[in-house]
ROSEGU-205690 format. One line per field, with one value per atom (N, C-alpha, C): x, y, z; residue number from 1. Coordinates in nm, 3 decimals. Layout:
N
xx	(X,...);
yy	(Y,...);
zz	(Z,...);
k	(NUM,...);
***
This chain:
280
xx	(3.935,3.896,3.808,3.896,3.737,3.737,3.638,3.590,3.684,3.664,3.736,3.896,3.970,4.114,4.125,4.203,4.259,4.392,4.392,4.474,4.548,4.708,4.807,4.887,4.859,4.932,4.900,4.803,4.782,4.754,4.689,4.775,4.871,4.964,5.141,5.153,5.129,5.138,5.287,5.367,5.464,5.444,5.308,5.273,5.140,5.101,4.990,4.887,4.762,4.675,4.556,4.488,4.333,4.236,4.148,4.054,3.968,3.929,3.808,3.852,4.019,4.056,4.102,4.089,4.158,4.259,4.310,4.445,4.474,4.556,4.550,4.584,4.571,4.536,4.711,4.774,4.921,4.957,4.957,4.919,4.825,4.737,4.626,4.676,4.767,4.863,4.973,5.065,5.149,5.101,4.950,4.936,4.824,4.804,4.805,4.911,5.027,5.141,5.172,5.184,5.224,5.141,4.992,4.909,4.981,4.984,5.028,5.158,5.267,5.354,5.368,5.284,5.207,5.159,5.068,5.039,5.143,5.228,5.321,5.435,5.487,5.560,5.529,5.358,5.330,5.298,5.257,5.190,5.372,5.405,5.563,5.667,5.681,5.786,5.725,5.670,5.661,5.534,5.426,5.371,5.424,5.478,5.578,5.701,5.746,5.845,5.757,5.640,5.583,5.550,5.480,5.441,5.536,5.673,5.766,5.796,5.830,5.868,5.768,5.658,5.531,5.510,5.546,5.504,5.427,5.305,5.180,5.095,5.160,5.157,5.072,4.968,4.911,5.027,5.026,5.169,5.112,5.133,5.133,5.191,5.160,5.291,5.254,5.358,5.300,5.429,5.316,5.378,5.437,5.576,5.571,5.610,5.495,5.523,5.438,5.334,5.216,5.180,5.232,5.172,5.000,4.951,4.842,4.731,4.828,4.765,4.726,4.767,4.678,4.732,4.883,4.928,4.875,4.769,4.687,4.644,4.531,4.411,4.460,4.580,4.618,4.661,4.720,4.784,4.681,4.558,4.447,4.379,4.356,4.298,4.337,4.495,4.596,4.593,4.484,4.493,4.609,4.661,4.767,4.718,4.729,4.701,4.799,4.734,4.848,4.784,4.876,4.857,4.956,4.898,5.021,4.983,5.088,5.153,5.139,5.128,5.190,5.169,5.241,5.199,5.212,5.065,5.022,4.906,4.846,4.682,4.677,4.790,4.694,4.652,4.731,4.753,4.614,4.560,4.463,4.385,4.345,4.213,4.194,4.338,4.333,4.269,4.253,4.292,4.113,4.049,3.882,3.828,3.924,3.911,3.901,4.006,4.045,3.959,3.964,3.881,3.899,4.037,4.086,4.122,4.087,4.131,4.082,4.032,4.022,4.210,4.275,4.376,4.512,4.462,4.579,4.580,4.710,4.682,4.759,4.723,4.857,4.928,5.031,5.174,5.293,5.329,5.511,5.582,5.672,5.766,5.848,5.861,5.929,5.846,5.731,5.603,5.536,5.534,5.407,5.335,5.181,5.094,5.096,5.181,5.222,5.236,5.262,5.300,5.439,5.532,5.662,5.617,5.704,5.667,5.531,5.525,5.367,5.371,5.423,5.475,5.572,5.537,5.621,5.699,5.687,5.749,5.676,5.795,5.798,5.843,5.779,5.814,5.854,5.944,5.993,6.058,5.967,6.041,6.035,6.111,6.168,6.170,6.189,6.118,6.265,6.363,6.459,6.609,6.557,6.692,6.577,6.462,6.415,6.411,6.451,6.480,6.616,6.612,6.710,6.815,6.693,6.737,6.639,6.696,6.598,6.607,6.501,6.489,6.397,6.420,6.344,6.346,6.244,6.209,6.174,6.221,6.231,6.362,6.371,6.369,6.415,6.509,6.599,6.580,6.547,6.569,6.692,6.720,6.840,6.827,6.896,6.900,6.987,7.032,7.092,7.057,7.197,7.172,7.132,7.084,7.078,7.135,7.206,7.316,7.284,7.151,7.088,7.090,7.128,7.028,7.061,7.180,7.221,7.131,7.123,7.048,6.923,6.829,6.703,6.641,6.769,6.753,6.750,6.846,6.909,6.726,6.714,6.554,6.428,6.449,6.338,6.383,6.476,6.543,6.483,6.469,6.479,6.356,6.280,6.088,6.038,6.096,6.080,6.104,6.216,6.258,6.178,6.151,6.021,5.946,5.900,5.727,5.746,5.857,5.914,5.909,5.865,5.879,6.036,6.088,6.243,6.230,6.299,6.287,6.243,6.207,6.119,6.208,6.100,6.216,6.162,6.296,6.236,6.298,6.219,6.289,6.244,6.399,6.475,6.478,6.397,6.462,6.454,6.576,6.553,6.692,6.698,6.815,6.928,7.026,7.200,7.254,7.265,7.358,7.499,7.577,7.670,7.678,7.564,7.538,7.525,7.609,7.620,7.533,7.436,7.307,7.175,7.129,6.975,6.874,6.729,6.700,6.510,6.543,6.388,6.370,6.483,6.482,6.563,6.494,6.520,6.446,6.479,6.327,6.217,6.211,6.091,6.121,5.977,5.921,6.020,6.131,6.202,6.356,6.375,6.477,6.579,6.700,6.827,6.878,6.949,7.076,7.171,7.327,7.442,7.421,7.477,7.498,7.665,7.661,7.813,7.791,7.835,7.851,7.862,7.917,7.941,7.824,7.708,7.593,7.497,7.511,7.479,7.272,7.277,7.104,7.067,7.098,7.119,7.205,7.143,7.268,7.308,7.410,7.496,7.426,7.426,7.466,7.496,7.602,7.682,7.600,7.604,7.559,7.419,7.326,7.188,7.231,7.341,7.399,7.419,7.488,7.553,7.430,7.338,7.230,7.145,7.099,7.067,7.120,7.209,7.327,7.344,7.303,7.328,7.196,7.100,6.968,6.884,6.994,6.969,7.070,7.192,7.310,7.251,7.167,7.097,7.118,7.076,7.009,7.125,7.059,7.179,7.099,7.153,7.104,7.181,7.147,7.183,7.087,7.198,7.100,7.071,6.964,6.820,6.864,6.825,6.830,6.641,6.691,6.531,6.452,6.478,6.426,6.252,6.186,6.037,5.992,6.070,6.092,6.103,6.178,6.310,6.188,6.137,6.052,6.086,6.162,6.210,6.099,5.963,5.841,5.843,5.902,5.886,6.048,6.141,6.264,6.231,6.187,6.188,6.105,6.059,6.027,6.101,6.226,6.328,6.410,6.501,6.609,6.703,6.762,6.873,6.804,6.676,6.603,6.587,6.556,6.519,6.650,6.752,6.914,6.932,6.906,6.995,6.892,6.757,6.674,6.699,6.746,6.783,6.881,6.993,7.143,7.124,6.996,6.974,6.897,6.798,6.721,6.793,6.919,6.999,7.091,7.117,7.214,7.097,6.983,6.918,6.870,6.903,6.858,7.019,7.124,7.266,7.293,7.161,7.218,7.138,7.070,7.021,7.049,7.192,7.247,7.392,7.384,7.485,7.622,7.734,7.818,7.845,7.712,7.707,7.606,7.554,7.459,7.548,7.679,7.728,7.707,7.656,7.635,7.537,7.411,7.328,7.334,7.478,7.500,7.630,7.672,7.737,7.756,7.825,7.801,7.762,7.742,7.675,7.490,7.462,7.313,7.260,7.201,7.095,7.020,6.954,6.851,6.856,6.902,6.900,6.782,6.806,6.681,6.706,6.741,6.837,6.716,6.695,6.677,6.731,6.685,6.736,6.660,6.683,6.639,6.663,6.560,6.606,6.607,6.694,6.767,6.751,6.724,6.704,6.595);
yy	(1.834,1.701,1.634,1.500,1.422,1.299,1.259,1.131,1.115,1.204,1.174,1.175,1.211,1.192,1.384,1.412,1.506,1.542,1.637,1.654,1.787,1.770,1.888,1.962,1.890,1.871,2.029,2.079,2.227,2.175,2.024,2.018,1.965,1.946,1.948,1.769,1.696,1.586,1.539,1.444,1.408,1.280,1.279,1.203,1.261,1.221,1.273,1.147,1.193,1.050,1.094,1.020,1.099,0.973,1.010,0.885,0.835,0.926,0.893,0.781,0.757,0.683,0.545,0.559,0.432,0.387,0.249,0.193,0.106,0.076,-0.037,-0.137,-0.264,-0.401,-0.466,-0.372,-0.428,-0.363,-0.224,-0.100,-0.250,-0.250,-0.287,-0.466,-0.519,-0.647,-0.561,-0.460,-0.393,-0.397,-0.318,-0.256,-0.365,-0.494,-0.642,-0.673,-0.687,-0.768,-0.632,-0.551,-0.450,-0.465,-0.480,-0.460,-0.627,-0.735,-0.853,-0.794,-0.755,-0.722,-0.632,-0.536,-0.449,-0.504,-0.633,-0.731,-0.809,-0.858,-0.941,-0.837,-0.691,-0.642,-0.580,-0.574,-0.538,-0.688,-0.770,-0.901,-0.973,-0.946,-1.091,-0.977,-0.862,-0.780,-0.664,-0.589,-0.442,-0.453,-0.532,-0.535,-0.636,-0.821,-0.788,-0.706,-0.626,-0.561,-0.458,-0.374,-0.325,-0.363,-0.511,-0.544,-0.591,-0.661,-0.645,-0.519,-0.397,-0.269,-0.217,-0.227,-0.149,-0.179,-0.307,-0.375,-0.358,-0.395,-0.403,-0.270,-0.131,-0.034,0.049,0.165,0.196,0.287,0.239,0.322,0.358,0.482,0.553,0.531,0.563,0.483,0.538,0.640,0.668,0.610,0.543,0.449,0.580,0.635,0.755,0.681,0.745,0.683,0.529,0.559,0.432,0.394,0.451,0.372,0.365,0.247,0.195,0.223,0.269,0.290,0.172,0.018,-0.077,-0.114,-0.055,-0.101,-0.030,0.068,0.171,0.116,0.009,-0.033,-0.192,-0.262,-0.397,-0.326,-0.231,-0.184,-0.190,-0.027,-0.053,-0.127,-0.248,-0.392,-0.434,-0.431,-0.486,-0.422,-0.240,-0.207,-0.110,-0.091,0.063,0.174,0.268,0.408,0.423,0.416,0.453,0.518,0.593,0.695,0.670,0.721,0.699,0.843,0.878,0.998,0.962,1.026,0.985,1.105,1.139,1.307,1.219,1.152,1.088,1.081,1.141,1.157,1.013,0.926,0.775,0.694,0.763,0.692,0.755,0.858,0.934,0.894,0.827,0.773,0.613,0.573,0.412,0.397,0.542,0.512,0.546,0.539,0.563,0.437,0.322,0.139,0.146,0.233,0.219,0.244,0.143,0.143,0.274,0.262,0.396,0.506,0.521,0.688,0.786,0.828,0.928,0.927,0.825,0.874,0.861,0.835,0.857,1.060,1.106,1.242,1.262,1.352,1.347,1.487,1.392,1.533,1.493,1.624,1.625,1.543,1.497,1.430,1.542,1.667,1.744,1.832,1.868,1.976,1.842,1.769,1.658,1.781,1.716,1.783,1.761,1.712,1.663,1.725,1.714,1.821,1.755,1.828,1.780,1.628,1.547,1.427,1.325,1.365,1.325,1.172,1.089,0.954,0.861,0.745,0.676,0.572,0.557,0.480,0.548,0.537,0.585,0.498,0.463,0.369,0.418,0.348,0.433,0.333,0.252,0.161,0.197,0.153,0.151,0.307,0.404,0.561,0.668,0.619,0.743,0.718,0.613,0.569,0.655,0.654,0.736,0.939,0.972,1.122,1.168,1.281,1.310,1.218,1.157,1.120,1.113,1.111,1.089,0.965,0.877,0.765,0.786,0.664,0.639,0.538,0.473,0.330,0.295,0.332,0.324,0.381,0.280,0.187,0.093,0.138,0.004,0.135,0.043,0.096,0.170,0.348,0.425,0.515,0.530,0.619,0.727,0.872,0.951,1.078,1.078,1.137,1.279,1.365,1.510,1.576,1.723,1.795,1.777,1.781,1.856,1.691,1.589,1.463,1.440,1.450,1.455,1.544,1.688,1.784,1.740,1.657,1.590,1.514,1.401,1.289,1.366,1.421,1.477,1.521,1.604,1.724,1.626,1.499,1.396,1.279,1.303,1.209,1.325,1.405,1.530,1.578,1.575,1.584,1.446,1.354,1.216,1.206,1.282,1.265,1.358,1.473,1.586,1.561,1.441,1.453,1.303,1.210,1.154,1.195,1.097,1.207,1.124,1.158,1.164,1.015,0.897,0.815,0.718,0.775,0.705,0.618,0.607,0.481,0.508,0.554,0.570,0.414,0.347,0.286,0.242,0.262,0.279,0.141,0.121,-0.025,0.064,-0.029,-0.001,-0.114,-0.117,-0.210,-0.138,-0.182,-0.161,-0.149,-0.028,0.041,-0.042,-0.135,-0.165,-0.303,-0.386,-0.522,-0.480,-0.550,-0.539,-0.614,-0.641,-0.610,-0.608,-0.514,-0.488,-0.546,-0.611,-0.683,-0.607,-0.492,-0.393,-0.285,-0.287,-0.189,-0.179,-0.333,-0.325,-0.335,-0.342,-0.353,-0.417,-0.498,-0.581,-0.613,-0.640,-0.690,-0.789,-0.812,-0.935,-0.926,-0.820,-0.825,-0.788,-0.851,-0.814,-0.699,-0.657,-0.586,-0.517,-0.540,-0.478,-0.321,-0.314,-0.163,-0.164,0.005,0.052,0.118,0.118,0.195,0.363,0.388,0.559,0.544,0.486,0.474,0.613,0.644,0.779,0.736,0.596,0.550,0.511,0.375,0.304,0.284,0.397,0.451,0.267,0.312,0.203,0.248,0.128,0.183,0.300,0.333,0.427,0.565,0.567,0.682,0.746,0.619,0.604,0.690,0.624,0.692,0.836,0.863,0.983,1.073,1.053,1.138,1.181,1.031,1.054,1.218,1.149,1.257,1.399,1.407,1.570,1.633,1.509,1.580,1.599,1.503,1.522,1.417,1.534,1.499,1.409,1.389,1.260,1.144,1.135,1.022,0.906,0.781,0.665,0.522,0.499,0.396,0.279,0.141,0.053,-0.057,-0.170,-0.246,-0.346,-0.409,-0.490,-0.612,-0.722,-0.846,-0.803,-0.827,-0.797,-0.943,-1.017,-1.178,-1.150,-1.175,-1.130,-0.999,-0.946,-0.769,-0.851,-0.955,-0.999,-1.097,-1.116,-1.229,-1.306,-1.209,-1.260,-1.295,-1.228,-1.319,-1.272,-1.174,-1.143,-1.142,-1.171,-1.230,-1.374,-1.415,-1.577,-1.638,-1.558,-1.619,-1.622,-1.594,-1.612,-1.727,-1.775,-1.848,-1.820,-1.687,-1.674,-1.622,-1.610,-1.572,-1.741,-1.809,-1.952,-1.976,-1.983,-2.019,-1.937,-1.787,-1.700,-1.738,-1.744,-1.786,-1.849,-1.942,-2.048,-2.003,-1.979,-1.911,-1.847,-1.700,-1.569,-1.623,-1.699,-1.704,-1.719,-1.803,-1.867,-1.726,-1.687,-1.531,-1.479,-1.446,-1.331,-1.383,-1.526,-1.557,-1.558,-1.589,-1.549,-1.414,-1.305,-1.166,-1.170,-1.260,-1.184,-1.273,-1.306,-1.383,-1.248,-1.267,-1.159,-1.220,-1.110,-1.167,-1.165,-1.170,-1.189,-1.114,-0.993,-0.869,-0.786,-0.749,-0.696,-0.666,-0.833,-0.857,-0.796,-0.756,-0.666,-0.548,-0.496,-0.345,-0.386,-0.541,-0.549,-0.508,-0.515,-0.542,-0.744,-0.816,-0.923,-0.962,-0.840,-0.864,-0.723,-0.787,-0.696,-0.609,-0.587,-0.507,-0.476,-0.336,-0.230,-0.276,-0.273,-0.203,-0.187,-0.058,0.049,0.110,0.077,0.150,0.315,0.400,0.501,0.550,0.575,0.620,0.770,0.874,0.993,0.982,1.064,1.043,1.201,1.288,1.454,1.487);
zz	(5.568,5.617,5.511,5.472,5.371,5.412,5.441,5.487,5.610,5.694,5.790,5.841,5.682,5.633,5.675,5.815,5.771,5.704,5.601,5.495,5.526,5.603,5.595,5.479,5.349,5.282,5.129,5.196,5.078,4.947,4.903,4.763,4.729,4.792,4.774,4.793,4.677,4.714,4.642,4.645,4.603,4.494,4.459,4.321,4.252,4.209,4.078,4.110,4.126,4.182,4.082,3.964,3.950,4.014,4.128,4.155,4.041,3.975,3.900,3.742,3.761,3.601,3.747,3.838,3.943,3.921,3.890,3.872,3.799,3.753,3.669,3.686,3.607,3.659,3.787,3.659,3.683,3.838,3.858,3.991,4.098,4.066,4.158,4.246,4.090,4.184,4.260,4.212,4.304,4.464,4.463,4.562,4.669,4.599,4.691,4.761,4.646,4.746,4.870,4.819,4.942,5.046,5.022,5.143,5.264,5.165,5.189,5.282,5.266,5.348,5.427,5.413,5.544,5.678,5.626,5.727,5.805,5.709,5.823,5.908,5.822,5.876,6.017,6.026,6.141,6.270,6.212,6.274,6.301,6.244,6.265,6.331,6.361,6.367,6.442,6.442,6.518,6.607,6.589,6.722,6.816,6.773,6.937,6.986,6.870,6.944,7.033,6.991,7.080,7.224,7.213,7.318,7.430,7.359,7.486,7.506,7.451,7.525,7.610,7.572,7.659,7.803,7.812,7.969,7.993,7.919,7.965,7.953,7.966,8.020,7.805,7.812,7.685,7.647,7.521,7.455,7.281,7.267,7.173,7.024,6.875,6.824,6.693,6.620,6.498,6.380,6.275,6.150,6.064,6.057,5.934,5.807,5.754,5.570,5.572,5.609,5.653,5.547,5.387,5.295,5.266,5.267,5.266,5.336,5.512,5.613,5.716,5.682,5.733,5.841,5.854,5.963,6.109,6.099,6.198,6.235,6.130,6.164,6.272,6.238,6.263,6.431,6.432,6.573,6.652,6.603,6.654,6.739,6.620,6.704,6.842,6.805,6.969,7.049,7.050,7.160,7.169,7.063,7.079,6.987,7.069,7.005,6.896,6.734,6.637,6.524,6.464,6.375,6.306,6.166,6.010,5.975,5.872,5.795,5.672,5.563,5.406,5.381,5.237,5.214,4.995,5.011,4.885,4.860,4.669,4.701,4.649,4.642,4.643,4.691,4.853,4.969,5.069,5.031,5.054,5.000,4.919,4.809,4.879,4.919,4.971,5.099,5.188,5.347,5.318,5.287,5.247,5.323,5.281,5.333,5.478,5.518,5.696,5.791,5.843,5.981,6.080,6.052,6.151,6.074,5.974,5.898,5.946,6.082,6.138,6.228,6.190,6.260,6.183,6.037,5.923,5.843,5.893,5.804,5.711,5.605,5.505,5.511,5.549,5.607,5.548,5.514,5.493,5.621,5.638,5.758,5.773,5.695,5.788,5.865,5.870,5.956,5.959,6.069,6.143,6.240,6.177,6.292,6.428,6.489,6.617,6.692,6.844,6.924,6.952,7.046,7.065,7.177,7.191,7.248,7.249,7.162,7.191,7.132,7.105,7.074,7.136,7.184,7.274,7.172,7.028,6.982,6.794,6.724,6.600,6.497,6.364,6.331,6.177,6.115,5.966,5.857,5.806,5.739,5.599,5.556,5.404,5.369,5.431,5.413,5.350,5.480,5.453,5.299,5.258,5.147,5.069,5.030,4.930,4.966,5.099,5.109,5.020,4.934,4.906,4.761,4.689,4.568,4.468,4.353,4.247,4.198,4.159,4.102,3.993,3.868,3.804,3.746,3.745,3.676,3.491,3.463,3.294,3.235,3.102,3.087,3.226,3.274,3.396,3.510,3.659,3.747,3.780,3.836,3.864,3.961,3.993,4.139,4.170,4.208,4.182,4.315,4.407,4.508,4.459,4.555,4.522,4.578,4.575,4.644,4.834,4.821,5.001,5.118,5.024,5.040,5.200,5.282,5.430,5.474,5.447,5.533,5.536,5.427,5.409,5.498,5.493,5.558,5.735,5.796,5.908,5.943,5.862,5.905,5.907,5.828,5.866,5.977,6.034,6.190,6.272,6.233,6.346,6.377,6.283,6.302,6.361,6.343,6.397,6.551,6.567,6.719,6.753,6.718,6.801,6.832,6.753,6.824,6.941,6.932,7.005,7.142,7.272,7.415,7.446,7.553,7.595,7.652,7.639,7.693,7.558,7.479,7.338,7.269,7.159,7.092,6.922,6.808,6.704,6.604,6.514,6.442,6.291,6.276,6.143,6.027,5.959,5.873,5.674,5.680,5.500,5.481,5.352,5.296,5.329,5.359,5.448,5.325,5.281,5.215,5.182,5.300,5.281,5.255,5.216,5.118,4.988,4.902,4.791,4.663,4.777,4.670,4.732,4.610,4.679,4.633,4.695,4.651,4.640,4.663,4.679,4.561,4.526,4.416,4.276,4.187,4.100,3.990,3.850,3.782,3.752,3.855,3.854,4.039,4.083,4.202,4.246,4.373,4.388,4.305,4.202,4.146,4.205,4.175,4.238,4.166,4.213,4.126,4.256,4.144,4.248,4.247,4.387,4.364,4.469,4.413,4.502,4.646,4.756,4.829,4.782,4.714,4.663,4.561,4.529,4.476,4.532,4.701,4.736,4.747,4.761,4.790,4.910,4.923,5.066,5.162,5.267,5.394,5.465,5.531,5.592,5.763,5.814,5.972,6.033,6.014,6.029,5.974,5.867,5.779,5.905,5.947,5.990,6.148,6.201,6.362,6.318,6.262,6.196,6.223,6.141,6.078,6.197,6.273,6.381,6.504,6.562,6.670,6.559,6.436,6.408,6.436,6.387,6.453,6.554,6.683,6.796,6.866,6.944,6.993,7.114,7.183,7.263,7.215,7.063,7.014,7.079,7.073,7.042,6.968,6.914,6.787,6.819,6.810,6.819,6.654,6.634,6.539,6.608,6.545,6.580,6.432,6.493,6.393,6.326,6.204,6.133,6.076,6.214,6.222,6.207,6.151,6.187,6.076,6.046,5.922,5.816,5.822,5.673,5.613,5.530,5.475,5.354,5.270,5.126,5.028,5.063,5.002,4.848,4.794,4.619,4.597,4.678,4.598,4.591,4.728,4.688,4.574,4.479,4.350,4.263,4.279,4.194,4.253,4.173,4.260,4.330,4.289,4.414,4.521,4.532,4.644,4.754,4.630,4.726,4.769,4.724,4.782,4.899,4.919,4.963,5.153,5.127,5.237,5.332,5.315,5.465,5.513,5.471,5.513,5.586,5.511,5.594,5.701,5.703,5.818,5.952,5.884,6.028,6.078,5.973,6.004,6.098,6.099,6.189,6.276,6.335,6.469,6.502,6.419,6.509,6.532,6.495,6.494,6.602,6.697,6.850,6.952,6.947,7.024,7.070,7.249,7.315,7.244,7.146,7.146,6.971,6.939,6.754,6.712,6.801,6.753,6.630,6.680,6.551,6.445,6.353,6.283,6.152,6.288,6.253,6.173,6.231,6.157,6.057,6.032,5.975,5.770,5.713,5.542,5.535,5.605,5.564,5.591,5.651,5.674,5.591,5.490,5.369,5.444,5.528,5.601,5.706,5.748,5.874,5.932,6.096,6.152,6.285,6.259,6.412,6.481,6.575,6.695,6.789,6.754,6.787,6.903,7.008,7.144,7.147,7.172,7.247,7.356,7.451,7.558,7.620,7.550,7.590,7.543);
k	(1,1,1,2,2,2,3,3,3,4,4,4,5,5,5,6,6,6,7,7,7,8,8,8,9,9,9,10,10,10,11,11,11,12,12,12,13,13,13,14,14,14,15,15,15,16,16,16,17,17,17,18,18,18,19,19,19,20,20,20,21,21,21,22,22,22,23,23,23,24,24,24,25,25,25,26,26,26,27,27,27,28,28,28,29,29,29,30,30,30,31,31,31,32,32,32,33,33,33,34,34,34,35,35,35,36,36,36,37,37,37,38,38,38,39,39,39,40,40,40,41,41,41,42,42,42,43,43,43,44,44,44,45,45,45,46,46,46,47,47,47,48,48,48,49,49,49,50,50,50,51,51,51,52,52,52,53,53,53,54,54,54,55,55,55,56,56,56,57,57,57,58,58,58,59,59,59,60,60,60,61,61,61,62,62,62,63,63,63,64,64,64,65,65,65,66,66,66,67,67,67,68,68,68,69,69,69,70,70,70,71,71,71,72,72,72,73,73,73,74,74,74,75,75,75,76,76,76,77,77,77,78,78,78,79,79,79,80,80,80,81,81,81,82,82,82,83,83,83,84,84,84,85,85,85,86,86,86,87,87,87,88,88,88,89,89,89,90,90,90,91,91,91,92,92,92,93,93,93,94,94,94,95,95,95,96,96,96,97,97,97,98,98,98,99,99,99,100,100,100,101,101,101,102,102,102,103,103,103,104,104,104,105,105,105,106,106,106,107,107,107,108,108,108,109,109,109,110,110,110,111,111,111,112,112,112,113,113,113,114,114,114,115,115,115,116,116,116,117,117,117,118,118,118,119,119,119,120,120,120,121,121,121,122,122,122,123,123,123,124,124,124,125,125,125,126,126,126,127,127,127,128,128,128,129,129,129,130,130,130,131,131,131,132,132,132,133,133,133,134,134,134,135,135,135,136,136,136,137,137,137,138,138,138,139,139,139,140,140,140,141,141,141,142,142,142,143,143,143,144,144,144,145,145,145,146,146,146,147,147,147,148,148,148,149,149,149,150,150,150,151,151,151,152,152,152,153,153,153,154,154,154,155,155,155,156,156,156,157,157,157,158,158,158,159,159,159,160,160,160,161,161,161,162,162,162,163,163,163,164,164,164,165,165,165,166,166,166,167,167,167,168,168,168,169,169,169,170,170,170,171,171,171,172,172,172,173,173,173,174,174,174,175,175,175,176,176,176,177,177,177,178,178,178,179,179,179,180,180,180,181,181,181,182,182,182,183,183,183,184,184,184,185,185,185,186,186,186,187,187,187,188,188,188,189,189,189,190,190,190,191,191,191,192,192,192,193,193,193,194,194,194,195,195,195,196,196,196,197,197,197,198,198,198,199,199,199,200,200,200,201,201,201,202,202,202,203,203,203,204,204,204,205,205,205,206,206,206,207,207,207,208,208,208,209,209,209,210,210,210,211,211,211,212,212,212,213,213,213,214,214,214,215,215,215,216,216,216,217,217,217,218,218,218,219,219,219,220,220,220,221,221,221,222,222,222,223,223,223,224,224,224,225,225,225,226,226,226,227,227,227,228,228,228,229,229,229,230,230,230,231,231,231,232,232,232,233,233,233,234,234,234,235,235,235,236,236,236,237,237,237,238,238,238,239,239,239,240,240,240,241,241,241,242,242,242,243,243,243,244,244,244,245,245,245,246,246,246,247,247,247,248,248,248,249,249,249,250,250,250,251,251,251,252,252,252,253,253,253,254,254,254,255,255,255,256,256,256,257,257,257,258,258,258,259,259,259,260,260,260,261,261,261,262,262,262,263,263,263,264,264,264,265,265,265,266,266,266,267,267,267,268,268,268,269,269,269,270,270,270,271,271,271,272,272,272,273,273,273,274,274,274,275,275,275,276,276,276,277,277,277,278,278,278,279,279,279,280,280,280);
***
């Protein structure tokens, strides 16, 4: 335990952090804009989806892969019990800020200190396209599945649904594998670049159901319009970001209309965000 941060993690972090050299200027704008979209992803998107599911009623809710951690502290405020995960000593050096870092720990996502059910709603954004590949950013952003990368992904749906109670609700957002372009992971902040489906990075719909039901034949997943998730705020400094904006905005209020949800899990909407229910 330091400063309140308990630490599951042995050591075993999945980056290299030294506190005492801090960050650098260029790191330290990175890790603004992120905090910046930490805020709205929780304020425009996952606390009212909370608050219509809850009915009023205190509901539980852990952020996996909380990053920053700030989305604890913003839940917090509204009055829901929430807890974040990261298994990062930079993310461990950051959560020092948090109001609530007695309730951020740093854990693997496959061993959560959790008990079974013990969460009424689970939240996992941008998390599982990075299980089960290697990337690297120099010279040009690249990406490269690894032999295990299904069994990876499968064993982190599956620690997710455990600590999940029956009746729960886990959810899923990252870029849709089956848009042919991504707009989160290229070499610079906002950059585009194409990719392939057999690229073996960003799961499809499908891929996301799949993974789900092997790691728990209950599950059932449905997609969610990511009206309120979707912001475009570091593509739209480019231009095909300012073009591509209005179009999309109108696409994700036609993706929560009965009749044109489809759409959601379609190849014309850039960004998943499935809903997976355990049911057992």
């Amino acid at each position: 335990m330091t400063e309140g941060i308990a630490d599951f993690s042995e050591g075993q972090y999945y980056d290299v952090f030294d506190p005492s050299l801090g960050v650098s200027d260029a790191h330290r704008v990175g890790l603004e804009n992120e905090e910046t979209g930490a805020v709205a992803r929780i304020r425009d998107f996952f606390l009212p989806l909370i608050q219509r599911s809850s009915g009023g009623r205190a509901i539980r809710v852990l952020d996996s892969g909380c990053g920053n951690g700030i989305s604890v502290d913003l839940l917090s405020a509204a009055g829901v019990e929430a807890w974040g995960h990261d298994l990062s000593a930079l993310r461990k050096w950051q959560w020092r800020e948090r109001r609530m870092r007695k309730r951020l720990v740093v854990a693997d996502a496959a061993t959560l200190p959790f008990p079974d059910g013990f969460f009424d709603l689970v939240i996992s954004s941008g998390v599982i396209e990075h299980i089960g590949v290697e990337e690297r950013g120099n010279p040009r952003y690249s990406v490269t599945p690894l032999a295990g990368r299904d069994t990876l992904r499968a064993a982190y749906l599956r620690e997710l649904l455990r600590v999940l109670r029956v009746g729960g609700r886990l959810v899923v957002d990252c870029p849709n594998g089956a848009f042919p372009i991504d707009f989160w992971h290229g070499d610079k902040a906002g950059g585009a670049r194409w990719h392939s489906r057999r690229e073996g990075f960003l799961p499809t719909f499908g891929e996301v159901e799949r993974l789900a039901r092997s790691a728990d034949e209950s599950a059932r997943a449905v997609s969610l319009s990511a009206r309120g998730r979707l912001r475009f705020q570091q593509v739209g400094a480019h231009w095909y970001g300012r073009l591509f904006a209005i179009p999309m905005a109108v696409l994700l209020r036609v993706m929560e209309i009965p009749g044109f949800r489809w759409l959601a899990r379609s190849p014309l909407n850039p960004y998943l965000v499935i809903e997976i229910e355990r049911r057992k």
